[in-house]
C-alpha positions in Angstrom: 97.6 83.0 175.8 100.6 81.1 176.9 101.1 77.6 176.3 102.8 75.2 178.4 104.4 71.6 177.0 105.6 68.5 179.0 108.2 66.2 178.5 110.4 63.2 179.8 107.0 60.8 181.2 107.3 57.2 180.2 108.1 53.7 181.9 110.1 53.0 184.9 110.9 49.9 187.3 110.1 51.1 190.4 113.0 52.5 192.6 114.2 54.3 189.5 114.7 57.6 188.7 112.7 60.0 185.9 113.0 63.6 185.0 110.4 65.7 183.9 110.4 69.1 182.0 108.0 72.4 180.9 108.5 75.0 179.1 105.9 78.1 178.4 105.8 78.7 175.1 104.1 81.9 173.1 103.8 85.4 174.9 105.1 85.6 178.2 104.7 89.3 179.7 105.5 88.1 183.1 107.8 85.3 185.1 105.5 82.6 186.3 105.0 80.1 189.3 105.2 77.3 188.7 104.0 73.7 189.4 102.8 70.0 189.0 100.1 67.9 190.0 99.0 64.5 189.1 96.0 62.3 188.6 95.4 58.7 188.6 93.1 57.0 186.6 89.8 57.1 189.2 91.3 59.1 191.2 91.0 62.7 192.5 94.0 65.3 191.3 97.0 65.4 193.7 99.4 68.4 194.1 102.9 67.0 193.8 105.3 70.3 193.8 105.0 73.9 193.5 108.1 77.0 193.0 107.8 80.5 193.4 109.1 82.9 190.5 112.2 83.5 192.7 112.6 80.1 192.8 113.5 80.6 196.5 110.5 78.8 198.0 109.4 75.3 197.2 106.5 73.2 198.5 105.7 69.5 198.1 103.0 66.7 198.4 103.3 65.1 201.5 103.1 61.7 199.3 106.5 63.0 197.7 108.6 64.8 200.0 112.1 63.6 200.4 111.7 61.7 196.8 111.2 64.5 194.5 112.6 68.0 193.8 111.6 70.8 192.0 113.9 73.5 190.2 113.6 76.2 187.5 115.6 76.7 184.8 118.2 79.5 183.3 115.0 80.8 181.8 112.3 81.8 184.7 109.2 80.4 182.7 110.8 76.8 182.9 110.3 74.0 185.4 111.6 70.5 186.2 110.5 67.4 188.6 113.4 65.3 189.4 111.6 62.4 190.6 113.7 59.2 192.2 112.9 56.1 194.4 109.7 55.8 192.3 107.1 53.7 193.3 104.5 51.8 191.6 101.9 54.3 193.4 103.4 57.3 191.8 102.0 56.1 188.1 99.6 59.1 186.6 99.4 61.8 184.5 101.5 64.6 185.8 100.5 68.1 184.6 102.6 71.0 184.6 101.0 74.1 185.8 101.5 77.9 186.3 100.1 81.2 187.6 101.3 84.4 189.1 101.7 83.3 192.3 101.5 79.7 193.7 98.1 80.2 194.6 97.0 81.0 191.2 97.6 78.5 189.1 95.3 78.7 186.2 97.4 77.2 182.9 97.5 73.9 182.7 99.6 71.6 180.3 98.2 68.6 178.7 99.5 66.1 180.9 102.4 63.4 180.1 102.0 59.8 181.2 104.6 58.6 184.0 104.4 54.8 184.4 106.1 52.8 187.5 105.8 49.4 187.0 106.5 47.1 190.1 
């Protein structure tokens, strides 16, 4: 099974900027879509971003749009969330996801902790 790792979380001021990255690691037979979503303490997971295998297509969170972008990398099983103009309500776990299509997304990464303190 493939594996997927996060990177780049930590703590911000709010109105800053953060970058996060995942990469699938193990066998890969296939180019993935790929995605995040978040969740709050309490709260109920939120999709944040999603990109097709093409990368031509893009979708966001309504929560996020015009804040935060989405890309892939050189390599097609890579993903990033350029997130800027943070605020405080953006704190969470943010997963990384992935699937064969955008709606299939069945891998999961274990989360990293983005922090926007006010």
């Amino acid at each position: 099974q493939v594996q997927l790792e996060e990177s780049g979380g930590g703590l911000v001021q709010a109105g800053g900027s953060l970058r996060l990255s995942c990469a699938a690691s193990g066998r890969t037979f296939s180019s993935y879509a790929m995605g995040w979503f978040r969740r709050a303490p309490g709260k109920e997971r939120e999709f944040v971003a999603s990109i097709t295998v093409s990368g031509v297509f893009v979708n966001y969170g309504d929560s996020v749009k015009g804040r935060f972008t989405i890309s892939r990398g050189n390599g097609k099983n890579t993903v990033y969330l350029q997130m800027n103009s943070l605020k405080h309500e953006d704190t969470a776990v943010y997963y990384c996801v992935a699937g064969r299509t955008v709606s299939d997304f069945g891998l999961w990464g274990p989360g990293t902790q983005v922090t926007v303190s006010s």
